[in-house]
Structures are given as C-alpha cells and as structure tokens.
PDB file of N, CA, C, O and CB in Angstrom:
ATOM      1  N   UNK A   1       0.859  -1.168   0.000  1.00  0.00           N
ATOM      2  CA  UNK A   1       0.000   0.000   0.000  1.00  0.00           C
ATOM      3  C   UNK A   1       0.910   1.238   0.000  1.00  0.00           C
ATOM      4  O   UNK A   1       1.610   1.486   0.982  1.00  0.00           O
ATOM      5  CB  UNK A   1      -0.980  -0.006   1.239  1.00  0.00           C
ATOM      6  N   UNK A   2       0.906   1.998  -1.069  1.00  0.00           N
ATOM      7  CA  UNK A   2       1.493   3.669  -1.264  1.00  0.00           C
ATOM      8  C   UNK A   2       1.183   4.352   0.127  1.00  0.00           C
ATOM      9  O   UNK A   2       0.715   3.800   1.122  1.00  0.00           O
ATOM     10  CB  UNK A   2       0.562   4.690  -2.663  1.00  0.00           C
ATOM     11  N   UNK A   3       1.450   5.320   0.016  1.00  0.00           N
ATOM     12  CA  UNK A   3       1.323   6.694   0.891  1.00  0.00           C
ATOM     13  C   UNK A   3      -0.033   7.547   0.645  1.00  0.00           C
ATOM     14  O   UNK A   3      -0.828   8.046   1.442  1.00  0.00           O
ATOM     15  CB  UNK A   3       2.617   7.724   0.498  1.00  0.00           C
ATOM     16  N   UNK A   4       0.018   7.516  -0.930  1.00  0.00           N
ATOM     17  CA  UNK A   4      -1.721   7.752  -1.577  1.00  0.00           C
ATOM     18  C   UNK A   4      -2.620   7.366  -0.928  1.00  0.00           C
ATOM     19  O   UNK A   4      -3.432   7.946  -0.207  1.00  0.00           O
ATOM     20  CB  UNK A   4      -2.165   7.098  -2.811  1.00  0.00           C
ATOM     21  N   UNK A   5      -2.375   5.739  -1.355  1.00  0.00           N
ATOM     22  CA  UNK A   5      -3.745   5.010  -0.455  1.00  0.00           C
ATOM     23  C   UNK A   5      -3.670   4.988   1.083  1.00  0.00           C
ATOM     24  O   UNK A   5      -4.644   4.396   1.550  1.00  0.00           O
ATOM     25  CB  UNK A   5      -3.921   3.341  -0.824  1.00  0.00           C
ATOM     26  N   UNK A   6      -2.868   5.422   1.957  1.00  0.00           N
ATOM     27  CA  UNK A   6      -2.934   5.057   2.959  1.00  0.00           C
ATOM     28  C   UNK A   6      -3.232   7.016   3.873  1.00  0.00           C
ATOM     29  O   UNK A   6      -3.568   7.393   4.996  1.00  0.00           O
ATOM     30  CB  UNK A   6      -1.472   3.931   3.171  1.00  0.00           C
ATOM     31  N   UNK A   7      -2.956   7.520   2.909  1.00  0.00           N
ATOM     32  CA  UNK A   7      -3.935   8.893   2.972  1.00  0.00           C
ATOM     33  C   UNK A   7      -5.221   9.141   2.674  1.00  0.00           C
ATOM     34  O   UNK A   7      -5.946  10.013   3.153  1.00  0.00           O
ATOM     35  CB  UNK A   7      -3.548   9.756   2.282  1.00  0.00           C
ATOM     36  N   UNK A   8      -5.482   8.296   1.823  1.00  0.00           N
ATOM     37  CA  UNK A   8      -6.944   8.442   1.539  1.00  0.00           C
ATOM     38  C   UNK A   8      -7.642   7.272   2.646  1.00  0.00           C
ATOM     39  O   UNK A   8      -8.754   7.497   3.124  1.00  0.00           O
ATOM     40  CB  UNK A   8      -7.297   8.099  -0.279  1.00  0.00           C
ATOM     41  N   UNK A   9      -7.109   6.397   2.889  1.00  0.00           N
ATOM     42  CA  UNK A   9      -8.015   5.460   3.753  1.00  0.00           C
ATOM     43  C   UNK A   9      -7.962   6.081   5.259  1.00  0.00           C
ATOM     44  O   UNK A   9      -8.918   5.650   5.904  1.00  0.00           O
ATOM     45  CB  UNK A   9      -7.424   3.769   3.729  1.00  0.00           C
ATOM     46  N   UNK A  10      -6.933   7.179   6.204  1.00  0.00           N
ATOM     47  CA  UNK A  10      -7.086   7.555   6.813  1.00  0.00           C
ATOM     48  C   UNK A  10      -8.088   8.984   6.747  1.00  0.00           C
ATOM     49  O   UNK A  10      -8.839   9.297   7.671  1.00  0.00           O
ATOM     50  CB  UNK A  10      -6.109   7.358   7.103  1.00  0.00           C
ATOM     51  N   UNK A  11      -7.979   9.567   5.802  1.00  0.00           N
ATOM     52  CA  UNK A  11      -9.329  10.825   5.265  1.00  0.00           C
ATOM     53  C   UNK A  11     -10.572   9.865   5.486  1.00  0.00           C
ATOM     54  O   UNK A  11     -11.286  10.038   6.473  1.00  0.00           O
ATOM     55  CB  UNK A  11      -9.287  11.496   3.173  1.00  0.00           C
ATOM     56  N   UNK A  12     -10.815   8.930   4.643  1.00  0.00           N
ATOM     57  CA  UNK A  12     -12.030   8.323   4.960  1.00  0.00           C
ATOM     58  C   UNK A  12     -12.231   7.886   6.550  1.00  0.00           C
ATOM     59  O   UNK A  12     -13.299   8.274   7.024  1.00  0.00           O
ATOM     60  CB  UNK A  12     -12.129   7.125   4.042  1.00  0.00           C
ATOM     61  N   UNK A  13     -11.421   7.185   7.392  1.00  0.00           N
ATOM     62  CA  UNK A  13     -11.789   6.855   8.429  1.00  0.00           C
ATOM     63  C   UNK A  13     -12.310   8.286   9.377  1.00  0.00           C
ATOM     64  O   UNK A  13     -13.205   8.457  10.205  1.00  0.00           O
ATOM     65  CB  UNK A  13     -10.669   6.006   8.912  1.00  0.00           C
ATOM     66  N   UNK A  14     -11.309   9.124   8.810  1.00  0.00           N
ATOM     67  CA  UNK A  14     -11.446  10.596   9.948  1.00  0.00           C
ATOM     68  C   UNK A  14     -12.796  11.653   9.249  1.00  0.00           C
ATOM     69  O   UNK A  14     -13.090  12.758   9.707  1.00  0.00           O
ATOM     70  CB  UNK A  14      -9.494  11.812   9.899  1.00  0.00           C
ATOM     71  N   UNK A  15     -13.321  11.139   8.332  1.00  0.00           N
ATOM     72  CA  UNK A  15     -14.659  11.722   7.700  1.00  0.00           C
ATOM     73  C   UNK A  15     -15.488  11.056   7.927  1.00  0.00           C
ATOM     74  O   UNK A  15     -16.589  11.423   7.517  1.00  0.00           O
ATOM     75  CB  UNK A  15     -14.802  11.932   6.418  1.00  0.00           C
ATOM     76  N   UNK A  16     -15.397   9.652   8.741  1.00  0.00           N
ATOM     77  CA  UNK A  16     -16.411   8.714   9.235  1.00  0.00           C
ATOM     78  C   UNK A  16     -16.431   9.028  10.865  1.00  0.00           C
ATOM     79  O   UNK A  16     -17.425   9.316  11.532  1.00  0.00           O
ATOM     80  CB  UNK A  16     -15.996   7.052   8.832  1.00  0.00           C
ATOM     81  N   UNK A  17     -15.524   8.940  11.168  1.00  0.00           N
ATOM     82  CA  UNK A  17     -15.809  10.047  12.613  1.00  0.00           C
ATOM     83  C   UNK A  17     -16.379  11.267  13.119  1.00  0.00           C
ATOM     84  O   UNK A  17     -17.061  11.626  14.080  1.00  0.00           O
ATOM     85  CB  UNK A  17     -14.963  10.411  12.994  1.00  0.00           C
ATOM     86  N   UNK A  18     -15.809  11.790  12.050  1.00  0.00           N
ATOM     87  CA  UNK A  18     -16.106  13.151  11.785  1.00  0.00           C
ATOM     88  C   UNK A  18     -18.349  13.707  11.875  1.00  0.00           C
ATOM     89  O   UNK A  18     -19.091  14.569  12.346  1.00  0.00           O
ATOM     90  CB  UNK A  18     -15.218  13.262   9.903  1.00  0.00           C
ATOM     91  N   UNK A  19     -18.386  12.435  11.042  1.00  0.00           N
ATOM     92  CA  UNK A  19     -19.867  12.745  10.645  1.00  0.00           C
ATOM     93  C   UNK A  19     -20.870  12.088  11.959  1.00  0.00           C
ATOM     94  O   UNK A  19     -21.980  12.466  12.334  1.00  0.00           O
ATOM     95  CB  UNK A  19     -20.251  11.909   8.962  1.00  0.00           C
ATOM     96  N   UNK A  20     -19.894  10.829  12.536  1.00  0.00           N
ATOM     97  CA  UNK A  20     -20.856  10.612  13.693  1.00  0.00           C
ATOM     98  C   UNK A  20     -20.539  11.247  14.984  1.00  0.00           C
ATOM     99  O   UNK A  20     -21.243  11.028  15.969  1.00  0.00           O
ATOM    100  CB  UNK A  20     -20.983   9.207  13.968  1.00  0.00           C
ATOM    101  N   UNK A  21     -19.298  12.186  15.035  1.00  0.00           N
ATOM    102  CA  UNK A  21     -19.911  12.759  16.315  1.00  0.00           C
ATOM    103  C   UNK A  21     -20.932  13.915  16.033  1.00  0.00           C
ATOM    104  O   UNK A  21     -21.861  14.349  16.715  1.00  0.00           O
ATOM    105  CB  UNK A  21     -18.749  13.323  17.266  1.00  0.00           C
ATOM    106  N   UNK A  22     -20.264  14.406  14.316  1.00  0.00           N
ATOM    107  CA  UNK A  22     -21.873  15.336  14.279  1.00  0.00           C
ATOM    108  C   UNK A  22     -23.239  15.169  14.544  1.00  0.00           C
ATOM    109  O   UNK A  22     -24.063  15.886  15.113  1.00  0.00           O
ATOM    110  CB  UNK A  22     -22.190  15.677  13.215  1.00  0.00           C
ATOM    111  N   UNK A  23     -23.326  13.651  13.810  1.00  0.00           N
ATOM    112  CA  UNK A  23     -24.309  13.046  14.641  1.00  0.00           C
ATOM    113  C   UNK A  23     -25.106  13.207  15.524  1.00  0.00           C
ATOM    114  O   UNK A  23     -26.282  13.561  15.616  1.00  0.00           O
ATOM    115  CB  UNK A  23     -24.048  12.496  15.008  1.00  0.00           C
ATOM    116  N   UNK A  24     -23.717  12.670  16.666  1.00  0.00           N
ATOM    117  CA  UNK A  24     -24.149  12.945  17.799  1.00  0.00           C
ATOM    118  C   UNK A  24     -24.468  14.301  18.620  1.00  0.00           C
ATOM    119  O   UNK A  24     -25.320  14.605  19.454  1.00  0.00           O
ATOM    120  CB  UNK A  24     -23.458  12.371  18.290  1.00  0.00           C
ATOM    121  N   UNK A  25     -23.577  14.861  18.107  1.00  0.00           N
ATOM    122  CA  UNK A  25     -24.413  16.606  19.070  1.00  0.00           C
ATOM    123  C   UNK A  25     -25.170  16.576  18.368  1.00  0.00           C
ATOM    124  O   UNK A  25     -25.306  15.365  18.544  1.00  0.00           O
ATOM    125  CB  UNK A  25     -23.780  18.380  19.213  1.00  0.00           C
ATOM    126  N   UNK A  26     -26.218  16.884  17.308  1.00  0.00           N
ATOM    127  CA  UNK A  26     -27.417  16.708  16.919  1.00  0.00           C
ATOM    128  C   UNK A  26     -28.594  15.874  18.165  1.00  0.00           C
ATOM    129  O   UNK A  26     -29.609  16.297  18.717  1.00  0.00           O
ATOM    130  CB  UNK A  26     -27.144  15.921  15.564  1.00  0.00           C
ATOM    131  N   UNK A  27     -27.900  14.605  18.236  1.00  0.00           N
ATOM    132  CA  UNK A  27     -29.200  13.601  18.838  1.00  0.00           C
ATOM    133  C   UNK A  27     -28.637  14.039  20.315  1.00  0.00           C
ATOM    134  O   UNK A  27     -29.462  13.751  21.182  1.00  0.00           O
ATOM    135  CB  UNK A  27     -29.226  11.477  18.383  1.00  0.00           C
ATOM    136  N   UNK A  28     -27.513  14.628  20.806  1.00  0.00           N
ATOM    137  CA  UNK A  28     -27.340  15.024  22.106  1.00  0.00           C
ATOM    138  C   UNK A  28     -28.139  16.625  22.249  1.00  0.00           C
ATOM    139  O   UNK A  28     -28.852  16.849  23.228  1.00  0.00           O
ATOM    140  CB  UNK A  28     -25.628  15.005  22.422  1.00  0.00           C
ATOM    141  N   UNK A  29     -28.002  17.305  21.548  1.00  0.00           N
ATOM    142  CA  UNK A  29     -28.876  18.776  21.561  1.00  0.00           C
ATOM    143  C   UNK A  29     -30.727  17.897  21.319  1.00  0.00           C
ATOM    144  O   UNK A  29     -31.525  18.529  22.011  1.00  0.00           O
ATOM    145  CB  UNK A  29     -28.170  20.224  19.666  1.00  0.00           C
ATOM    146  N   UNK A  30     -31.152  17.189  20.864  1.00  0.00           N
ATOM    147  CA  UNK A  30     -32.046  16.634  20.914  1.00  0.00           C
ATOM    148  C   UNK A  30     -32.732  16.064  22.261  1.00  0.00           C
ATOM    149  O   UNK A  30     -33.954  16.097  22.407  1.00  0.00           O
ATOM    150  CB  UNK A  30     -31.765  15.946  20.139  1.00  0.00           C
ATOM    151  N   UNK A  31     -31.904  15.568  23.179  1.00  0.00           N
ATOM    152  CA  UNK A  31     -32.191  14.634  24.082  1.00  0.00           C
ATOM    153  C   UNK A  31     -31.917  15.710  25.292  1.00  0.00           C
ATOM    154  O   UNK A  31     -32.199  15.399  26.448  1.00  0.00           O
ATOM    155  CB  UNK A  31     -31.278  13.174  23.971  1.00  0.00           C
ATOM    156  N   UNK A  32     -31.278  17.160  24.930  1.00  0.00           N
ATOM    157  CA  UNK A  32     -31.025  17.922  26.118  1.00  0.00           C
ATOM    158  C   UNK A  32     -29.527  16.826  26.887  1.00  0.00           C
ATOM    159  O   UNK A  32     -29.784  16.415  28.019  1.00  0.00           O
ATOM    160  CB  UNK A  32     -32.792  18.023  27.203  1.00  0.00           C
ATOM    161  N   UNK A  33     -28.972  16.660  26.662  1.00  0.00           N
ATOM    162  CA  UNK A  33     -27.445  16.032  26.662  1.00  0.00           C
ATOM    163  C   UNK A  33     -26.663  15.979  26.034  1.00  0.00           C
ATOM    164  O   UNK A  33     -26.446  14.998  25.322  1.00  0.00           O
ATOM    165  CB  UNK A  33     -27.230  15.145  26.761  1.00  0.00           C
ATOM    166  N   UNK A  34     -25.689  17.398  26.078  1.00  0.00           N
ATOM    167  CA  UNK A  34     -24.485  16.972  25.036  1.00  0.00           C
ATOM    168  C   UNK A  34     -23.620  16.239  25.181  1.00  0.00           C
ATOM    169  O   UNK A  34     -22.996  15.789  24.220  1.00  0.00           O
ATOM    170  CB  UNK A  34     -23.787  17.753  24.666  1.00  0.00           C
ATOM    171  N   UNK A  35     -23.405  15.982  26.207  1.00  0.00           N
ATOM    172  CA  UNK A  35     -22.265  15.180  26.389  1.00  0.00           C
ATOM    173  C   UNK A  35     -22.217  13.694  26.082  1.00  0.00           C
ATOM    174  O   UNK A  35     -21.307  13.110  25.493  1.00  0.00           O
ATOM    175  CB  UNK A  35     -21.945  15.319  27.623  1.00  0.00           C
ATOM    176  N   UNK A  36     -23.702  13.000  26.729  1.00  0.00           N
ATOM    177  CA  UNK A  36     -24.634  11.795  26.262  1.00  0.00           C
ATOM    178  C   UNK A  36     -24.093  11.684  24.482  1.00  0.00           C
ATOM    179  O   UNK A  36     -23.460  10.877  23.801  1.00  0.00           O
ATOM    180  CB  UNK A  36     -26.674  12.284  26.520  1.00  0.00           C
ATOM    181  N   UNK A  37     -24.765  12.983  24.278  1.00  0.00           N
ATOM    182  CA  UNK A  37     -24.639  12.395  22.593  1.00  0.00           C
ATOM    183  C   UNK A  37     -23.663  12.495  22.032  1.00  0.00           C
ATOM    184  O   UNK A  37     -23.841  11.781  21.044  1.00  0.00           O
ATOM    185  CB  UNK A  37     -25.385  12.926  21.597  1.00  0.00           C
ATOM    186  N   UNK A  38     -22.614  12.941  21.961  1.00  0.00           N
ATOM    187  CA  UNK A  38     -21.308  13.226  21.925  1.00  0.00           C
ATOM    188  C   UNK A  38     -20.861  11.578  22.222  1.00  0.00           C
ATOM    189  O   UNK A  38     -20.365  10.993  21.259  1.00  0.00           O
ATOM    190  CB  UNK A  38     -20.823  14.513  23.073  1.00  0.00           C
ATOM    191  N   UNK A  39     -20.985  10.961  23.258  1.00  0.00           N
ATOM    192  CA  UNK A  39     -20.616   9.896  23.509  1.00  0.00           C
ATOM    193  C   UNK A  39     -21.041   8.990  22.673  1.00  0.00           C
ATOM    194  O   UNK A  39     -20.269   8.323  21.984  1.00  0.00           O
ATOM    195  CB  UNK A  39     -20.828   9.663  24.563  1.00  0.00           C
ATOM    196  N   UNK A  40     -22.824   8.828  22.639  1.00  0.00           N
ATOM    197  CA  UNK A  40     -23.423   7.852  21.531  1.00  0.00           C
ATOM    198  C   UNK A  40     -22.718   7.811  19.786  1.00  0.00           C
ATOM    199  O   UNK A  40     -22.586   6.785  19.120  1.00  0.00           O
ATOM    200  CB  UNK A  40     -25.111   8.384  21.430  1.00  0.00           C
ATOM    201  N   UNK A  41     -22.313   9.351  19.305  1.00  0.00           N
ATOM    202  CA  UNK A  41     -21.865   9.745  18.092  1.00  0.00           C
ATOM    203  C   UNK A  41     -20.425   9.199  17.887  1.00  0.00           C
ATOM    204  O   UNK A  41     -20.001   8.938  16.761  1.00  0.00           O
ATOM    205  CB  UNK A  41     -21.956  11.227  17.987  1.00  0.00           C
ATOM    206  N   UNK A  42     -19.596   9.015  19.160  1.00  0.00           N
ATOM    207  CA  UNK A  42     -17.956   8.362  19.304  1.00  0.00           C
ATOM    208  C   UNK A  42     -18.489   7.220  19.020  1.00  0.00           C
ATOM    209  O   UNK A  42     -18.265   6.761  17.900  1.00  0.00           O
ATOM    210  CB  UNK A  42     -16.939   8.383  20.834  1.00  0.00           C
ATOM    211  N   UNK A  43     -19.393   6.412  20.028  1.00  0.00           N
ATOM    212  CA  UNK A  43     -19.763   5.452  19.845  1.00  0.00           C
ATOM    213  C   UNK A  43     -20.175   4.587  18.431  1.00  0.00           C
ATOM    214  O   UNK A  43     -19.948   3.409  18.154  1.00  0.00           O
ATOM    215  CB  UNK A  43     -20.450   5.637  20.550  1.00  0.00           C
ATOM    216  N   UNK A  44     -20.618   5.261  17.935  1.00  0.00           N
ATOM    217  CA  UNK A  44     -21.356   4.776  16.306  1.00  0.00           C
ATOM    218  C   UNK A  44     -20.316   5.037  15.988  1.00  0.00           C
ATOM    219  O   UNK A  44     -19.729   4.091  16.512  1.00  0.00           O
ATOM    220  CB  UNK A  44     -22.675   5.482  15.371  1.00  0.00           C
ATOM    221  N   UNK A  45     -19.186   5.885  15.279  1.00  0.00           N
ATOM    222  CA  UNK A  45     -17.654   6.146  14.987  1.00  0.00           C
ATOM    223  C   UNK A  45     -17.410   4.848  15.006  1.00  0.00           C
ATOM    224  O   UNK A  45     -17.570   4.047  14.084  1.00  0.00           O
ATOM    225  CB  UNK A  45     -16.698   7.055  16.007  1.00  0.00           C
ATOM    226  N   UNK A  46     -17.002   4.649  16.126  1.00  0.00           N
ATOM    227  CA  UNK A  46     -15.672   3.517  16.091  1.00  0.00           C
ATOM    228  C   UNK A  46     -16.454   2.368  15.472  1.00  0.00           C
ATOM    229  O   UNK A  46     -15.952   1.766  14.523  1.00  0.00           O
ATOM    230  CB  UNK A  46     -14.877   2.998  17.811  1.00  0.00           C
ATOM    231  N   UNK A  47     -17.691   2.010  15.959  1.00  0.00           N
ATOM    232  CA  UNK A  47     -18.480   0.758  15.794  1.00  0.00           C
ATOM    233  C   UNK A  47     -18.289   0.963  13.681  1.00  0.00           C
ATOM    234  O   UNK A  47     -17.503   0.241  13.069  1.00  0.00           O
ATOM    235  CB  UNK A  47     -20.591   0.926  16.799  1.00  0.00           C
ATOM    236  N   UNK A  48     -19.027   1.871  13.071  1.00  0.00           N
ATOM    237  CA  UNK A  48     -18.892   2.250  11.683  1.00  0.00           C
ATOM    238  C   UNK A  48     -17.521   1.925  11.352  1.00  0.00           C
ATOM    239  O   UNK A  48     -17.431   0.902  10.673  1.00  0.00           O
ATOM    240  CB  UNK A  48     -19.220   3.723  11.402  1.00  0.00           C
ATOM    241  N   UNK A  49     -16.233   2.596  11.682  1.00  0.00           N
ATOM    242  CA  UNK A  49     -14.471   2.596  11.369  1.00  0.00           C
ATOM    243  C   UNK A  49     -14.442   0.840  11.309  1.00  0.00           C
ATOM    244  O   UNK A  49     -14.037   0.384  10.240  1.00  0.00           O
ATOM    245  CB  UNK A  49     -13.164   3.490  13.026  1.00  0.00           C
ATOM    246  N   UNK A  50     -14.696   0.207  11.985  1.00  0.00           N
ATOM    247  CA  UNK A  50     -13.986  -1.094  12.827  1.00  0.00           C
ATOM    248  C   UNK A  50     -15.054  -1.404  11.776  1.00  0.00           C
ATOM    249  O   UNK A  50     -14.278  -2.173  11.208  1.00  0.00           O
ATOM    250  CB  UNK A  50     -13.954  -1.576  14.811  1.00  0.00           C
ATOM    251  N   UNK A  51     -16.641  -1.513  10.687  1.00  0.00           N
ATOM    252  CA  UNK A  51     -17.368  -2.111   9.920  1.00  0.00           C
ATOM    253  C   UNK A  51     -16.609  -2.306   8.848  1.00  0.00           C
ATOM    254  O   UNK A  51     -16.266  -3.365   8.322  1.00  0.00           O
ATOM    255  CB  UNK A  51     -18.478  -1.551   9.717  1.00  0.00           C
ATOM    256  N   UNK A  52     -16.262  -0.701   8.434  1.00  0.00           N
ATOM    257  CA  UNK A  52     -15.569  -0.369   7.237  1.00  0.00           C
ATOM    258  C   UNK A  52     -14.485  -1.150   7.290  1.00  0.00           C
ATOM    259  O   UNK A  52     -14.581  -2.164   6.598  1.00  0.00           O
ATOM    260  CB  UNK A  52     -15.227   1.020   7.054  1.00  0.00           C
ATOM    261  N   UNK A  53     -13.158  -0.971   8.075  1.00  0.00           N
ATOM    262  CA  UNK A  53     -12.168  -1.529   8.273  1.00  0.00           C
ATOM    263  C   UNK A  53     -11.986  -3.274   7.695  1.00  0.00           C
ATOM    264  O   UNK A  53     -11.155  -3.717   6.902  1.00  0.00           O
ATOM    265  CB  UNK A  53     -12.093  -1.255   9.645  1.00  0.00           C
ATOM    266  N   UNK A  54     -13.128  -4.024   8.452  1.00  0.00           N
ATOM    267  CA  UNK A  54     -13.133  -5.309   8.361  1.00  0.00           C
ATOM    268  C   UNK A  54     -13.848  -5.723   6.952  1.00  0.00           C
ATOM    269  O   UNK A  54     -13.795  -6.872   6.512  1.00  0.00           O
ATOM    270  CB  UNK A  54     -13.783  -5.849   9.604  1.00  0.00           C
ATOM    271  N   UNK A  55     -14.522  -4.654   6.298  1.00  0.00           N
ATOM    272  CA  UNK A  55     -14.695  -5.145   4.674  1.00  0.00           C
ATOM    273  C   UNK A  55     -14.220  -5.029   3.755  1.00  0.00           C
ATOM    274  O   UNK A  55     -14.243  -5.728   2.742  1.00  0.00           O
ATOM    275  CB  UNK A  55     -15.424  -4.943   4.123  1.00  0.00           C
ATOM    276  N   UNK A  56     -13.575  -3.860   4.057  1.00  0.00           N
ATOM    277  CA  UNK A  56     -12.341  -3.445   3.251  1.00  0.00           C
ATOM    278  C   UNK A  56     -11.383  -4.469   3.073  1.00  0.00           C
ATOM    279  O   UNK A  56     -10.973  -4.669   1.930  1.00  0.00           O
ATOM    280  CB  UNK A  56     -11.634  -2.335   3.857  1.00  0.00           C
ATOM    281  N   UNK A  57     -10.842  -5.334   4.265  1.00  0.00           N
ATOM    282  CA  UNK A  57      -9.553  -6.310   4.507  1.00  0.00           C
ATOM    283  C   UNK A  57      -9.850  -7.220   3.884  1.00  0.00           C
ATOM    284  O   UNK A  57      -9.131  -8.011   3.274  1.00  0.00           O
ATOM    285  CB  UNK A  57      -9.142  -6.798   5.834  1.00  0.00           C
ATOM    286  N   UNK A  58     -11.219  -7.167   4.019  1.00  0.00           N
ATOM    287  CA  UNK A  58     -12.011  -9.080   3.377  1.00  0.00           C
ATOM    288  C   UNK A  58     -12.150  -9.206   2.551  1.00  0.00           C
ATOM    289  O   UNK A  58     -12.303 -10.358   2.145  1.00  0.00           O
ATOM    290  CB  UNK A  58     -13.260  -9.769   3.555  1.00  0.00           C
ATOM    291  N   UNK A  59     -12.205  -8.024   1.603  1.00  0.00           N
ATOM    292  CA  UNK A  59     -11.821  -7.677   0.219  1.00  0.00           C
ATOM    293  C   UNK A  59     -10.694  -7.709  -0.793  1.00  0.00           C
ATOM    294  O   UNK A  59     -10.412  -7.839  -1.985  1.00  0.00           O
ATOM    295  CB  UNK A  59     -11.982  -6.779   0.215  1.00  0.00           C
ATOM    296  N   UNK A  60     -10.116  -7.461   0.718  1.00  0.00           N
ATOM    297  CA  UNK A  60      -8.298  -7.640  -0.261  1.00  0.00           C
ATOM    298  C   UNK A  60      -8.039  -8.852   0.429  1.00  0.00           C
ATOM    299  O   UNK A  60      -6.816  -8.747   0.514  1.00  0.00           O
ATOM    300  CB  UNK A  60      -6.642  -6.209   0.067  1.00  0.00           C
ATOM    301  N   UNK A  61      -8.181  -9.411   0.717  1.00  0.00           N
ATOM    302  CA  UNK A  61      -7.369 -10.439   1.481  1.00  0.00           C
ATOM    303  C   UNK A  61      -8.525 -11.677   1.894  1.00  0.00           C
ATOM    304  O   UNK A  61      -8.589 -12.139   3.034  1.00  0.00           O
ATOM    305  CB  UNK A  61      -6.586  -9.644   2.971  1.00  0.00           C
ATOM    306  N   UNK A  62      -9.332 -12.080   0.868  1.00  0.00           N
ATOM    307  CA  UNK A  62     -10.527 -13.120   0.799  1.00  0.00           C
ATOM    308  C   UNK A  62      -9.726 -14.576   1.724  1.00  0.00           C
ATOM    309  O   UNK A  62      -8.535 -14.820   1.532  1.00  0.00           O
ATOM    310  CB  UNK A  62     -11.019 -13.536  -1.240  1.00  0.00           C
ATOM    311  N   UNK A  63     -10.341 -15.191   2.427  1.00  0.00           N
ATOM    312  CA  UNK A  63      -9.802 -16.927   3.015  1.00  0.00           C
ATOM    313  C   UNK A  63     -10.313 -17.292   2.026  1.00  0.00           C
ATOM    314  O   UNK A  63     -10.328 -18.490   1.744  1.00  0.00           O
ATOM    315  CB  UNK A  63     -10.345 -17.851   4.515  1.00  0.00           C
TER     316      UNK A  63
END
C-alpha cells in the first residue's frame, strides 16, 4: 500500500468520525445532553471505522 492510499483510507476513516460525532451533538442537543450524545456519536464512529475496516480487509485479502 502507497502513501496515496494510505492517505486516503485515513481521510475516509477521519470523515467517518467526523460525521458521527456530528451526529451525535445533533441527537445530544435533541435529548437535552451533550455530552450523552457526543458519547453515543464516538460510539457509532468507532463501531462504523472497525465495519468499514473489516470489509475493506475481506476484500483484499478473501480466506
């Protein structure tokens, strides 16, 4: 893997974060808890990163 691809697959992971903690202050300004949602929005993050991550691999690298 280049430097290319391994810039662009970190842009994507950090634009997948990016969008669920927005997310989350959204559904935390919703619920009257920012901090709550802030947490739920990390939460969906990593859970989404670690989806992406593992289809991506299974893709390149089929058993």
């Amino acid at each position: 893997m280049d430097s290319k691809e391994k810039l662009k697959e970190l842009n994507v992971l950090n634009a997948i974060m990016l969008v669920a903690i927005l997310i989350g202050i959204v559904i935390g300004i919703i619920i009257q808890e920012l901090i709550g949602g802030v947490a739920i929005g990390m939460l969906g993050g990593f859970i989404t990163r670690l989806i992406y991550l593992r289809k991506k691999y299974k893709d390149i690298n089929p058993k």
